[in-house]
NULUM-339235 format. One record per residue (C-alpha): x, y, z; residue in three letters. Coordinates in steps of 0.2 Angstrom, whole numbers, plus 2048, in hexadecimal, padded with zeros to 3 digits. Example, Ala and Ser with C-alpha at 12.3 -4.5 7.8 and 13.67 -1.06 7.14 Angstrom:
# residues 2
83E7EA827ALA 8447FB824SER 
This chain:
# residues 452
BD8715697UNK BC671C69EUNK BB6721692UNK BBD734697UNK BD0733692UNK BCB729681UNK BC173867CUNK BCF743681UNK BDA73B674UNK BCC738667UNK BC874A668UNK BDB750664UNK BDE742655UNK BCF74564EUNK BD575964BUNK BE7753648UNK BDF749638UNK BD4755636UNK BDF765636UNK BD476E641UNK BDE76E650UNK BE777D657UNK BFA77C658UNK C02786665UNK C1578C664UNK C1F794674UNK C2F79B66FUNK C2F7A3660UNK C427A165BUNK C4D797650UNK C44788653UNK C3278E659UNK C2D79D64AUNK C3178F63CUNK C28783644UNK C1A78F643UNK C1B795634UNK C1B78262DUNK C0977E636UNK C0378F62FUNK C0978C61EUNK BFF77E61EUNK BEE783623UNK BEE77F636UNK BEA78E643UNK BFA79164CUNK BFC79D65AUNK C0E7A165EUNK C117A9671UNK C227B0677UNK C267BC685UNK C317C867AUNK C237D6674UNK C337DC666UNK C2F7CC661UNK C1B7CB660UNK C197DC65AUNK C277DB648UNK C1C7CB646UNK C0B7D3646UNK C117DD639UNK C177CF62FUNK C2A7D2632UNK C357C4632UNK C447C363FUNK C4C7B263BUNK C567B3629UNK C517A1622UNK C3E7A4621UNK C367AD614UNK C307BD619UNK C207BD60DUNK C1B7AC613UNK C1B7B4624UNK C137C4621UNK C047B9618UNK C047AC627UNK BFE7BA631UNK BF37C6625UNK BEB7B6623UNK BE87B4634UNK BEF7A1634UNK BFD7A663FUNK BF87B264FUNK C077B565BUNK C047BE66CUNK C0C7C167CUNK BFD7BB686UNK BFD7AA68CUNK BEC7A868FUNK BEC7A467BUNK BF5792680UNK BE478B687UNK BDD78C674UNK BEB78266DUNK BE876E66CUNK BFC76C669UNK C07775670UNK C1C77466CUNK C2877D679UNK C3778566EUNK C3F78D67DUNK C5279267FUNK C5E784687UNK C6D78F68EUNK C7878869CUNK C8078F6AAUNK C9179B6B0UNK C9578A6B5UNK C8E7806A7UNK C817776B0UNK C707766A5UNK C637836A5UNK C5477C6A3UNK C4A78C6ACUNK C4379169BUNK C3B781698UNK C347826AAUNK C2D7936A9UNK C2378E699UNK C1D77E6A0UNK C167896AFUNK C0E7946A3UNK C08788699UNK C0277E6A8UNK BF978D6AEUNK BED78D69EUNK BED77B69DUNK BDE771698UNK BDA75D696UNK BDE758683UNK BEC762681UNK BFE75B679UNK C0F76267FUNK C1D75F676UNK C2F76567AUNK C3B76966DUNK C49772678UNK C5976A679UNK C5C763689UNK C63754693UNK C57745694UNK C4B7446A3UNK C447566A0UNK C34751698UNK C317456A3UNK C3874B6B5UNK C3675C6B2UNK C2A7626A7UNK C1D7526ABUNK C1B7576BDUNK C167696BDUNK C087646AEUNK C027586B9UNK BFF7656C8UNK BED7656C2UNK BEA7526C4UNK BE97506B2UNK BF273E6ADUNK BFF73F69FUNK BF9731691UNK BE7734697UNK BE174669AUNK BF074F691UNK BFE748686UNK C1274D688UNK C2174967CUNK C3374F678UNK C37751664UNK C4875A662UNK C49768656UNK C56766648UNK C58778643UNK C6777B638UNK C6978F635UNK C6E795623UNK C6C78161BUNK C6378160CUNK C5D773609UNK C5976A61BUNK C4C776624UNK C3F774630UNK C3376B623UNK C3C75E61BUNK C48759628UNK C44748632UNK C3F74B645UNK C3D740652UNK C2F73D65FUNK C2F733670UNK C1F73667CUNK C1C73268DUNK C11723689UNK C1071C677UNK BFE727675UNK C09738679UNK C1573066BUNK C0A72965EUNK BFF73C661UNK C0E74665EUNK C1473D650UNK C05740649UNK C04753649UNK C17754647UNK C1174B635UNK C0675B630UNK C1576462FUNK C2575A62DUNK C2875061EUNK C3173E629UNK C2C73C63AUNK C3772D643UNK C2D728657UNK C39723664UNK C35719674UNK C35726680UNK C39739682UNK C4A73468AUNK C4F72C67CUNK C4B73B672UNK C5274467EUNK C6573B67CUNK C6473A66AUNK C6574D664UNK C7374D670UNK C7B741668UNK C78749657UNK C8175A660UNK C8F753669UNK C9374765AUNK C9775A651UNK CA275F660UNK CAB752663UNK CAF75064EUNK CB375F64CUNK CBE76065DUNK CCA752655UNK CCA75E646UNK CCE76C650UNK CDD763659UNK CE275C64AUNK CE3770644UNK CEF776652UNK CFB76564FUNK CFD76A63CUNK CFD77C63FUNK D0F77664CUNK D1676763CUNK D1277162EUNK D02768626UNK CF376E61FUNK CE6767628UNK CDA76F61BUNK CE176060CUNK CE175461AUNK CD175561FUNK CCB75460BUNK CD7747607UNK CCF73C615UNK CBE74160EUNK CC07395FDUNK CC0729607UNK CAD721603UNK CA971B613UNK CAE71B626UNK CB372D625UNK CA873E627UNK CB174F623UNK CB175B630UNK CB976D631UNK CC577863DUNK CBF789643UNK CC279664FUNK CB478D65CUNK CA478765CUNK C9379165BUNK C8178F65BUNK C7378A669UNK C77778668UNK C89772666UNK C9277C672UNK C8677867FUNK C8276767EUNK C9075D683UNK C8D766696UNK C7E761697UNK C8074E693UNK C8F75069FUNK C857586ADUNK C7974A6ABUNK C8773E6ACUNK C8D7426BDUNK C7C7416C4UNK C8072E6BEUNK C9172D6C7UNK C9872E6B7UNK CA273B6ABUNK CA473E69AUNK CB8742697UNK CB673F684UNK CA774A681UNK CAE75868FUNK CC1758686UNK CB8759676UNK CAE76A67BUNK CBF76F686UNK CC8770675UNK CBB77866AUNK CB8785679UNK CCC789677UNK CCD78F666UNK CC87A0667UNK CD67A0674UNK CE2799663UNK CDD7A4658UNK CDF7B3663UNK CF17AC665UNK CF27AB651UNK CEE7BE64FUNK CF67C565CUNK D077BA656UNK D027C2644UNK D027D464CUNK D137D0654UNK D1D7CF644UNK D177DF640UNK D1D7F0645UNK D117F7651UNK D0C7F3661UNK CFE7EA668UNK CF37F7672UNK CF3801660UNK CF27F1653UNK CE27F164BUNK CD77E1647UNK CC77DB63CUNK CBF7CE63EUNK CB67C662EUNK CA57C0635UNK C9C7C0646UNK C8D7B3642UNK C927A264AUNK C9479B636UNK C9079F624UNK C847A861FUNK C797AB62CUNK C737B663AUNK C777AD649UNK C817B3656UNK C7E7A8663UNK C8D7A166BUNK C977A465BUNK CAA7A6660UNK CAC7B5657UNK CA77BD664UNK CB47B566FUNK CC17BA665UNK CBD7CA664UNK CBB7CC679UNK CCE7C1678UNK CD67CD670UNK CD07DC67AUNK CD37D1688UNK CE57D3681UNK CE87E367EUNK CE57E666BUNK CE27F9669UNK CD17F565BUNK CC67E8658UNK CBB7E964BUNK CB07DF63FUNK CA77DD631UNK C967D262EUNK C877D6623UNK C7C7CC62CUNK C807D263FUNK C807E5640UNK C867E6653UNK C8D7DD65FUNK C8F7DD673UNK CA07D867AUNK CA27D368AUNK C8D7D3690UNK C887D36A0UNK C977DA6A5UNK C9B7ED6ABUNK CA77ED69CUNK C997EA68FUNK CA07EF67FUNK C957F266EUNK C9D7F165DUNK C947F464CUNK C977ED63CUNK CA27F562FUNK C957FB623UNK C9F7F6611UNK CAE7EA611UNK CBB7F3606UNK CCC7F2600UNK CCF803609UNK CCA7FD61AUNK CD27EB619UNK CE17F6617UNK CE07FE628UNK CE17EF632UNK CF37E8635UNK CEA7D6637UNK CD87D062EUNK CD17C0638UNK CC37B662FUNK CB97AE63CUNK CAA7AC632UNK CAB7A561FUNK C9A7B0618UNK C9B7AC606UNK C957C0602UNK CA77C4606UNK CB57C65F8UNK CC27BC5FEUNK CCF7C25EFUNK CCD7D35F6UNK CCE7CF606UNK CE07C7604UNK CE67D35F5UNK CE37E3603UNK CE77DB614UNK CF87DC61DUNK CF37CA623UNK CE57BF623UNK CE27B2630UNK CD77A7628UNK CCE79B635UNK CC1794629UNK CCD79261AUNK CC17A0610UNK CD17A2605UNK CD47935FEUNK CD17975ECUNK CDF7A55EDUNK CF07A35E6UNK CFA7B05EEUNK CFA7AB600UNK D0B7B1606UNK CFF7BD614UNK CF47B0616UNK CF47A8628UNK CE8798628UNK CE578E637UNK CE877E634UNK CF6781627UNK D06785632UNK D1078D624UNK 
């Protein structure tokens, strides 16, 4: 390495240990406003950049949007001046680190899309100066630091390991958990070169508590798929399972916790009506897009994600059995559903199956579908479509309106809800999360899973 590059390097360890280096943040979701929040909390100038001015503009007035930070922490992270956020990228070329916490979607045909993560790479490339780090914490399939992001930073002659510094650390976000959250929960970093790794490891340290470096961004990379597809395919078997014991008559609910007294070789996982969230949905296609690029496919991880993606499609079968026993016909049986956040307790409606539930049994012909969450006050059914439908919340859940519904779904277990009312004043529950375990009278109580 050349007299010019050391210095480089120098420069950016000497403000990582000193804590005067700038930290950058694009993205300011899930993953990226915590991530900011964390650096500002503890000292470091952070500038957080995101296109969505909505976004910008309730920040700069110290409103939160994301439910698991504090707001005050937030509002006093920005009087304070510690944390600036702004729609101008121009800002980026102040920051000495820079993390990416950009959306991962894929396709209509479930190919990966990856353009996010381009478009912020070209924006950060355009304000790009030598000494800078870039690290990735999108989800994505391995090769994109590497073969995608790499290339377009190096339009400017600058040599990754010498003039800048690029690695891929994974974000472990897990909405609504208490007690794992962006600063205690381990990360893993892999650089370009070791400098990248040992460089983002160290200002990864200023915030998170346990920092483990991997070989190489790839291997990052493959890792938090793993972690992701490990979930889907677990609770996949679970979910099989479910629809077996629902046809022989066996709770699947005391099976699973029968088999979880065992003290080792066995993790608990749980049946629902699908799979939500940014991460375990989408995962398993991108590891098996990558896969055929390999001449090679995933049939375990794909039947996996096939059998989680079908029980919105088992559920809506559940209900609309339920209405059948009843005297009234579908196009004017009425439906709730308990919960449109993708799980307990949160705000998140990304990719919750809920949502496809609901579109299901519209699809079907049910005269109303309604809903009831206190953390997601509408909904759009059906988006991007000319049939676009928007429901609201039901503002109070009572025993009066739980009586209106010939069938009362709960497809999200929010722990806010009474559950003893719920049954005691429905015609029939369909209980998908077993919410209702703890009440005796069950005779109208439908849980999937149970079969009786």
């Amino acid at each position: 390495m050349n007299e010019r590059s050391n210095r480089w390097e120098q420069q950016l360890r000497e403000r990582i240990e000193n804590q005067t280096l700038v930290v950058g943040v694009v993205g300011l979701g899930y993953v990226g406003l915590p991530l900011a929040v964390e650096y500002a909390r503890k000292g470091i100038r952070t500038i957080g950049y995101d296109v969505s001015t909505e976004k910008i503009a309730a920040l700069q007035h110290g409103t939160n949007y994301i439910r698991d930070l504090d707001d005050r922490v937030i509002a006093e992270c920005v009087a304070n001046g510690v944390l600036e956020v702004t729609n101008d990228a121009a800002r980026l070329g102040e920051c000495d680190v820079i993390f990416v916490c950009v959306p991962t979607p894929f396709t209509a045909n479930k190919d990966p899309d990856i353009s996010f993560i381009l478009s912020a790479t070209r924006t950060i490339a355009a304000h790009k100066r030598a000494g800078q780090l870039y690290v990735l914490k999108s989800t994505t399939f391995p090769g994109t630091t590497r073969n995608y992001m790499q290339p377009l930073l190096e339009q400017q002659q600058f040599r990754c390991g010498e003039e800048y510094f690029l690695a891929f650390s994974p974000e472990r976000v897990d909405p609504g958990n208490k007690v794992w959250h962006t600063g205690n929960t381990p990360i893993v970093v892999g650089g370009i070169t070791p400098r990248c790794t040992d460089l983002a490891c160290a200002v990864t340290a200023l915030a998170i508590e346990t920092v483990i470096p991997v070989s190489s961004p790839e291997v990052a990379e493959m890792e938090k798929l793993l972690e992701n597809i490990f979930r889907s395919v677990n609770i996949a078997l679970v979910n099989e399972l479910a629809q077996l014991c629902d046809r022989i008559g066996i709770n699947v609910w005391e099976v699973v916790e029968a088999a979880a007294t065992k003290p080792f070789g066995f993790m608990p996982f749980y049946p629902g009506p699908g799979i939500g969230g940014h991460c375990i949905l989408i995962d398993p296609y991108y590891l098996s897009w990558m896969a055929r690029r390999y001449d090679f496919t995933t049939n375990f991880i794909e039947l996996a994600a096939e059998v989680n993606e079908s029980m919105p499609y088992y559920v809506r079968d559940m209900i609309v059995r339920e209405i059948a026993r009843q005297p009234v016909e579908l196009r004017r049986a009425r439906v709730l559903l308990l919960g449109m956040a993708f799980k307990r307790d949160v705000d998140d409606l990304r990719h919750s199956p809920a949502l496809k539930v609901a579109e299901l049994l519209l699809g079907e012909g049910v005269g109303t579908v309604d809903y009831y969450d206190p953390y997601i006050p509408t909904v759009t059914l059906f988006d991007d479509t000319p049939t676009a439908t928007v429901l609201h919340s039901k503002p109070r859940l009572t025993e009066a309106l739980l009586r209106r519904y010939h069938v009362v779904c709960v497809t999200t277990d929010h722990s806010c809800v009474d559950y003893r009312m719920v049954a005691r004043a429905s015609r029939v529950v369909v209980d998908t999360r077993n919410a209702l375990r703890t009440v005796r009278r069950r005779s109208n109580i439908v849980l999937l899973g149970d079969g009786h």
